[in-house]
FIKOLZA-1660 file (N, C-alpha, C; in steps of 0.1 Angstrom, whole numbers, plus 5000, padded with zeros to 4 digits):
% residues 112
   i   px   py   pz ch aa at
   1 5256 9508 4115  A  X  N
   1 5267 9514 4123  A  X CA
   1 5261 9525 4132  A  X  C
   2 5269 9524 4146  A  X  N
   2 5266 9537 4148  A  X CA
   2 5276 9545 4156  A  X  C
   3 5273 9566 4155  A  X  N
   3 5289 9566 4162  A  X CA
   3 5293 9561 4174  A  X  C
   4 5306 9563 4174  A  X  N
   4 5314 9555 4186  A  X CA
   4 5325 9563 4185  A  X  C
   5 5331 9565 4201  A  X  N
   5 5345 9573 4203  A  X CA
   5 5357 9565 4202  A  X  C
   6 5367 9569 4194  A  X  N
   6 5381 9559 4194  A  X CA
   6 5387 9566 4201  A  X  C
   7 5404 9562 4206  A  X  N
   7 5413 9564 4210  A  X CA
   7 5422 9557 4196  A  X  C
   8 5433 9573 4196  A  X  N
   8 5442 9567 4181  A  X CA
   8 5454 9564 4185  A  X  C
   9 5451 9548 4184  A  X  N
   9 5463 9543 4197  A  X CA
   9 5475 9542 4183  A  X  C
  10 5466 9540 4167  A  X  N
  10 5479 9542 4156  A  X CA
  10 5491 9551 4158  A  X  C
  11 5486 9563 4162  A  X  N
  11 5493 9577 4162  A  X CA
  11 5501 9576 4171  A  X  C
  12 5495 9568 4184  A  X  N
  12 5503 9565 4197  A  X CA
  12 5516 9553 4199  A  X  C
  13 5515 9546 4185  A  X  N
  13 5518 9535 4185  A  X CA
  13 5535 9536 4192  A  X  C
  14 5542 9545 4181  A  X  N
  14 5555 9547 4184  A  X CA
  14 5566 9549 4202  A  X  C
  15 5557 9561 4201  A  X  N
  15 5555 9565 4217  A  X CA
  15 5554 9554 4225  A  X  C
  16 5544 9549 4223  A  X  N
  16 5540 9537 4234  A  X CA
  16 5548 9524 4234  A  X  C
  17 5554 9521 4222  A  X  N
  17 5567 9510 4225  A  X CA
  17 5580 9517 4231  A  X  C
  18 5581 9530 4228  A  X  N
  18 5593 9538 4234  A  X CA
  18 5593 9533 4249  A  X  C
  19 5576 9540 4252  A  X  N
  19 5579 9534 4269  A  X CA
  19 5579 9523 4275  A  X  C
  20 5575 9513 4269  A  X  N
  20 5572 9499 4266  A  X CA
  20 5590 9496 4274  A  X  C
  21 5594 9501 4264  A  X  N
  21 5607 9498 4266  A  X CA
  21 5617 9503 4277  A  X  C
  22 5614 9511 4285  A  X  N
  22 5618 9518 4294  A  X CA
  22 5609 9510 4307  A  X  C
  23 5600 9503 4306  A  X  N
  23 5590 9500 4319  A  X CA
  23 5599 9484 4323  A  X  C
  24 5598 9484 4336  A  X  N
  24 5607 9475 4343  A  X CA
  24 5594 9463 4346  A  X  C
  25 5593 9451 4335  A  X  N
  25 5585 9441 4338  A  X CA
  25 5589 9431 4344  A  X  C
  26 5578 9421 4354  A  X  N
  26 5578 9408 4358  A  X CA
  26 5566 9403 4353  A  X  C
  27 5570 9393 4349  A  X  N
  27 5584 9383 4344  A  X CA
  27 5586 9391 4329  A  X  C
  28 5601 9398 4329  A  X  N
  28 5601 9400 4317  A  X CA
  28 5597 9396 4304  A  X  C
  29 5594 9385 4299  A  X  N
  29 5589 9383 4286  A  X CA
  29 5575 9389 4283  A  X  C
  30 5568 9392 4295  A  X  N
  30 5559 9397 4292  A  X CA
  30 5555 9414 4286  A  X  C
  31 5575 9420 4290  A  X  N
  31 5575 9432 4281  A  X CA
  31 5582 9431 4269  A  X  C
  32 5587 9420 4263  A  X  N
  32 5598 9413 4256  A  X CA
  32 5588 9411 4242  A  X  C
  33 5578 9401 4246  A  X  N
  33 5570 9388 4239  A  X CA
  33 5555 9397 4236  A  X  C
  34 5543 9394 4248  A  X  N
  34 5535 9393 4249  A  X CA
  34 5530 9411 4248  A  X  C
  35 5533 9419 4259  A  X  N
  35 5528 9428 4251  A  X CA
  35 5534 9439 4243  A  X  C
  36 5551 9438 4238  A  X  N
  36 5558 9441 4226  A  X CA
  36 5548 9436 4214  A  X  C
  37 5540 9428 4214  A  X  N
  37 5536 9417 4203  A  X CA
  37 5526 9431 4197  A  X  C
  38 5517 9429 4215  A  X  N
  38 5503 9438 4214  A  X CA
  38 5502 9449 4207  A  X  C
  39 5515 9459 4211  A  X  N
  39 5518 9472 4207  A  X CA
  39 5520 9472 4193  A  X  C
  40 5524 9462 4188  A  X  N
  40 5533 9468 4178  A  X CA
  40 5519 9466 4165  A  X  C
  41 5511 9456 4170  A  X  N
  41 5503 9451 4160  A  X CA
  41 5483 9464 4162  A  X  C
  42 5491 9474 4172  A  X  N
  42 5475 9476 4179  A  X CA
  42 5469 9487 4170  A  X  C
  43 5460 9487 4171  A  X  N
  43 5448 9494 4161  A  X CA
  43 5440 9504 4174  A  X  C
  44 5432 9515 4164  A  X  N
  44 5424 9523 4171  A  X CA
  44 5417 9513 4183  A  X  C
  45 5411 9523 4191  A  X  N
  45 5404 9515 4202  A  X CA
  45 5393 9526 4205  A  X  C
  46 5383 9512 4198  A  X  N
  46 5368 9517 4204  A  X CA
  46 5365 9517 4218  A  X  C
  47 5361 9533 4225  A  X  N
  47 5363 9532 4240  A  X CA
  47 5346 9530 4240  A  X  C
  48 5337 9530 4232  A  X  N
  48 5322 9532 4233  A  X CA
  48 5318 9518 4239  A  X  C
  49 5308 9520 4247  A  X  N
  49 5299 9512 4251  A  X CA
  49 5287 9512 4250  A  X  C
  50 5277 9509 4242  A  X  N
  50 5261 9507 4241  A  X CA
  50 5256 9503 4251  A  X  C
  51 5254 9508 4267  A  X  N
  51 5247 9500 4272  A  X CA
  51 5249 9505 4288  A  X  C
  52 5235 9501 4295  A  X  N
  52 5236 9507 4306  A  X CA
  52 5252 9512 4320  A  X  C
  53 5252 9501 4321  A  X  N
  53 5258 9494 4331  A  X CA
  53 5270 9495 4325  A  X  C
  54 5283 9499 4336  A  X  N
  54 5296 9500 4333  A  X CA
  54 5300 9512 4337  A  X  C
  55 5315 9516 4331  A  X  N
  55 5320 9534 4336  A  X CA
  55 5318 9540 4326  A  X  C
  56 5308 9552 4328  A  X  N
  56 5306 9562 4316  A  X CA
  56 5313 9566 4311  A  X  C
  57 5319 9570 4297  A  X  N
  57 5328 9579 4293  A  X CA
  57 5325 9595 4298  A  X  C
  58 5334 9597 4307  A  X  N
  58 5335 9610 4309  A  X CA
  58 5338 9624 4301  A  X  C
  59 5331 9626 4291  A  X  N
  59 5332 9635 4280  A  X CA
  59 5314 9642 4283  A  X  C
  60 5319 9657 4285  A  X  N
  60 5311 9666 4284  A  X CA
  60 5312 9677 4272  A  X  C
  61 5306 9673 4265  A  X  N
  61 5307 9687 4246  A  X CA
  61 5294 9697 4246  A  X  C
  62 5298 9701 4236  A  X  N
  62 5294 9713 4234  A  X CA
  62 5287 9712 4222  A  X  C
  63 5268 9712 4218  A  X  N
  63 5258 9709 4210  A  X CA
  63 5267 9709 4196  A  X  C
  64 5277 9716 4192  A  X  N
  64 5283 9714 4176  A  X CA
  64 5296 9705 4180  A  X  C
  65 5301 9696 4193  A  X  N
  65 5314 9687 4190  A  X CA
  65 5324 9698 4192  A  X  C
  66 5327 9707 4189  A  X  N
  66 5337 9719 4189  A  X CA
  66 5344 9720 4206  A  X  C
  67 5341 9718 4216  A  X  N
  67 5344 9720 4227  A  X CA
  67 5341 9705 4233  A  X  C
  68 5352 9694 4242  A  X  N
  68 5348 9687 4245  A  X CA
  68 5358 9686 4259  A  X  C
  69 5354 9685 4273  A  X  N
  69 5358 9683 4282  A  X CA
  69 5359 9667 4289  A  X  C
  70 5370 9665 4291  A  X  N
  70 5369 9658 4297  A  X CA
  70 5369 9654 4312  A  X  C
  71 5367 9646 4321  A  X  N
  71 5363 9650 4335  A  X CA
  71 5373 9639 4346  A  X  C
  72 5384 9642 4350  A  X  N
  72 5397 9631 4354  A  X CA
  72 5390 9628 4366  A  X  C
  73 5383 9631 4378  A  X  N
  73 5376 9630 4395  A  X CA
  73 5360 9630 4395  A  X  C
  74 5360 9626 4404  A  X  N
  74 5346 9627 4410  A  X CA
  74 5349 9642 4417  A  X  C
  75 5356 9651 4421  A  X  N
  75 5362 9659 4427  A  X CA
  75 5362 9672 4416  A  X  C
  76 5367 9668 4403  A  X  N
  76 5369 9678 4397  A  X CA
  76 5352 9678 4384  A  X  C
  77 5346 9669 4387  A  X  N
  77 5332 9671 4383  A  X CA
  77 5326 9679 4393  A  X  C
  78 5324 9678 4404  A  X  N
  78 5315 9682 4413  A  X CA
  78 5319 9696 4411  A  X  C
  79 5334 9701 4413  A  X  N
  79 5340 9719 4410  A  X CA
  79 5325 9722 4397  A  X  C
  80 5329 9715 4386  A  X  N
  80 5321 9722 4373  A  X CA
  80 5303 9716 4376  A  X  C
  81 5299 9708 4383  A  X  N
  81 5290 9709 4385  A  X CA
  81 5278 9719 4400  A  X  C
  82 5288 9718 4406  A  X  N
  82 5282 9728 4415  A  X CA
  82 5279 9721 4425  A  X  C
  83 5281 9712 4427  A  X  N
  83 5275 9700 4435  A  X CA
  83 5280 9688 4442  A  X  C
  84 5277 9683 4451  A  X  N
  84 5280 9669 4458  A  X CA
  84 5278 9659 4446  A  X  C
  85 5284 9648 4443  A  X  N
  85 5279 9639 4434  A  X CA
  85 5284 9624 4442  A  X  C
  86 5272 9617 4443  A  X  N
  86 5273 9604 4456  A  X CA
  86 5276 9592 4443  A  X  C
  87 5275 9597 4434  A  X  N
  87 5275 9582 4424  A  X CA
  87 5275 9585 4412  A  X  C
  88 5282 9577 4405  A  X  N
  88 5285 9584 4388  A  X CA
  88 5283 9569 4381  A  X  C
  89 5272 9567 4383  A  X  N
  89 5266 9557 4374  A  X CA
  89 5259 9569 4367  A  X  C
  90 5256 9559 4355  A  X  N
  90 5248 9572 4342  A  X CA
  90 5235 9576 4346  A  X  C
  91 5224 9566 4353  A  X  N
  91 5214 9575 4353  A  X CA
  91 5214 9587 4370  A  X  C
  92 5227 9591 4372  A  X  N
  92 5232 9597 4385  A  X CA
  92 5238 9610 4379  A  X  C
  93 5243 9606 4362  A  X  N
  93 5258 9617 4358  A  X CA
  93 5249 9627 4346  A  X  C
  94 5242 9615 4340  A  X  N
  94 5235 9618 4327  A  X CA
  94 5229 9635 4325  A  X  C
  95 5221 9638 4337  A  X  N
  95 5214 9650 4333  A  X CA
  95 5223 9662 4340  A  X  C
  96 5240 9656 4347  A  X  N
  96 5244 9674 4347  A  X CA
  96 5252 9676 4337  A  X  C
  97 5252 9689 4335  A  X  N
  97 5256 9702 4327  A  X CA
  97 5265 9713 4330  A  X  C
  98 5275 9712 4328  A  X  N
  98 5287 9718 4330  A  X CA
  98 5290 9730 4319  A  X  C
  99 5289 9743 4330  A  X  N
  99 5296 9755 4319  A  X CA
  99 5309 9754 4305  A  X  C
 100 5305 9761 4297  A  X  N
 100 5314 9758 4291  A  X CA
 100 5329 9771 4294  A  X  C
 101 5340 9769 4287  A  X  N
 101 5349 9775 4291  A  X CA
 101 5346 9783 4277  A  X  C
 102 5346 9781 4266  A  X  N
 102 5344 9790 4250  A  X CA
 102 5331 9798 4250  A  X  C
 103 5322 9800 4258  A  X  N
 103 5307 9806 4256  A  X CA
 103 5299 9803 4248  A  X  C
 104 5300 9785 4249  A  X  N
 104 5294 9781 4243  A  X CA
 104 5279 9771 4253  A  X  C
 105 5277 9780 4259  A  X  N
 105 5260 9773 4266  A  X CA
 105 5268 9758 4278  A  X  C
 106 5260 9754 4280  A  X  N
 106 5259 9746 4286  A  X CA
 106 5263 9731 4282  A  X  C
 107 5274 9721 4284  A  X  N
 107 5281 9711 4284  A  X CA
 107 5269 9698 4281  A  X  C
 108 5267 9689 4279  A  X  N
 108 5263 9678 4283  A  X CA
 108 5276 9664 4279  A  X  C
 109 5268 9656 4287  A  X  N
 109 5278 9643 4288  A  X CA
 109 5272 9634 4277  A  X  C
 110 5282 9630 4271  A  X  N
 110 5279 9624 4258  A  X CA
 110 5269 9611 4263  A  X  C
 111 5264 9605 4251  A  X  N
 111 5253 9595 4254  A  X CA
 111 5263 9575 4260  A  X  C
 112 5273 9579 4259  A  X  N
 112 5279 9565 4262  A  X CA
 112 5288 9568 4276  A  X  C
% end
């Protein structure tokens, strides 16, 4: 095994049929049937990827896990990185380092 980042869609589960049910679908069965079905049966979600190619998970932490930022833009990385960024493929994103906000040294972007 090795680690990997979830999303705890368990915890979310509730919530997420609430809106389920409030969202205006075509062709309705598909908020009725198909993904009423999904929600109600859904489990954690491994967001990890092992492997080059794809969209990096945007998580920059802090050497003990205690501080972990996340990065919504190409716009609002560039603010914490100090820089122009032409491409956010990993071997493009990999080596910047973003201040931390706790004083805790310098950020890096997780390995996935």
């Amino acid at each position: 095994a090795i680690p990997s980042w979830f999303i705890k869609v368990e915890e979310m589960r509730e919530k997420l049929i609430k809106n389920n049910n409030q969202t205006y679908w075509v062709p309705p069965f598909v908020k009725e049937k198909r993904f009423h079905n999904w929600l109600t049966e859904a489990r954690d979600w491994c967001v990890s990827r092992n492997r080059f190619w794809g969209t990096p998970i945007p998580l920059w932490v802090s050497s003990d896990f205690e501080e972990v930022v996340c990065i919504g833009s190409v716009a609002e990385l560039e603010k914490y990185a100090g820089r122009e960024i032409k491409d956010i493929h990993r071997h493009f994103i990999d080596d910047i380092q973003i201040p931390s906000q706790k004083g805790k040294g310098m950020l890096k972007r997780i390995d996935e």
